[in-house]
C-alpha positions, 0 to 999 in steps of 0.5 A: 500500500502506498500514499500520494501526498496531493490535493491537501491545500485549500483553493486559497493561494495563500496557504504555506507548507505550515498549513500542512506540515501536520497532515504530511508528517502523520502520512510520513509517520504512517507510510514512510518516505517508501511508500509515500509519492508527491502528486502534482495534483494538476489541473486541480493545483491551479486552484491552490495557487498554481503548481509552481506553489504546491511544489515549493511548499512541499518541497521546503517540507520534503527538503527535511527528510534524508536524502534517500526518503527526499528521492523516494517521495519525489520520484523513488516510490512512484518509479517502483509502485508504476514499474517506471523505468528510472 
């Protein structure tokens, strides 16, 4: 079993990685880095400020994990989980 961390912002372009950071660190706590993957959530981003936005503040998020659980949540567990080809 697996987990996307996407469509977690509200439709408010204001929201900051703070709003969430209790949500993305229960599902780390749960899942682990290996089983959790970054959904983009596009077009569906558009509405929490753009993807650029959801990017950056999960990714000031994700920048406090180890390297290895950074890589898995970024693109490591989707690559495993879709048989994608690195």
């Amino acid at each position: 079993m697996s987990a996307k961390i996407s469509g977690l912002y509200p439709p408010d372009p204001d929201w900051t990685a703070g709003h969430l950071r209790h949500v993305v660190e229960f599902a780390l706590e749960l899942f682990g880095p290996d089983r959790l993957m970054f959904g983009s959530d596009w077009p569906v981003a558009e509405l929490g400020g753009g993807y650029v936005k959801v990017r950056t503040e999960l990714s000031a998020l994700f920048d406090q994990l180890s390297p290895a659980g950074r890589d898995a949540v970024l693109g490591g567990t989707a690559t495993r989980w879709y048989a994608l080809r690195a």
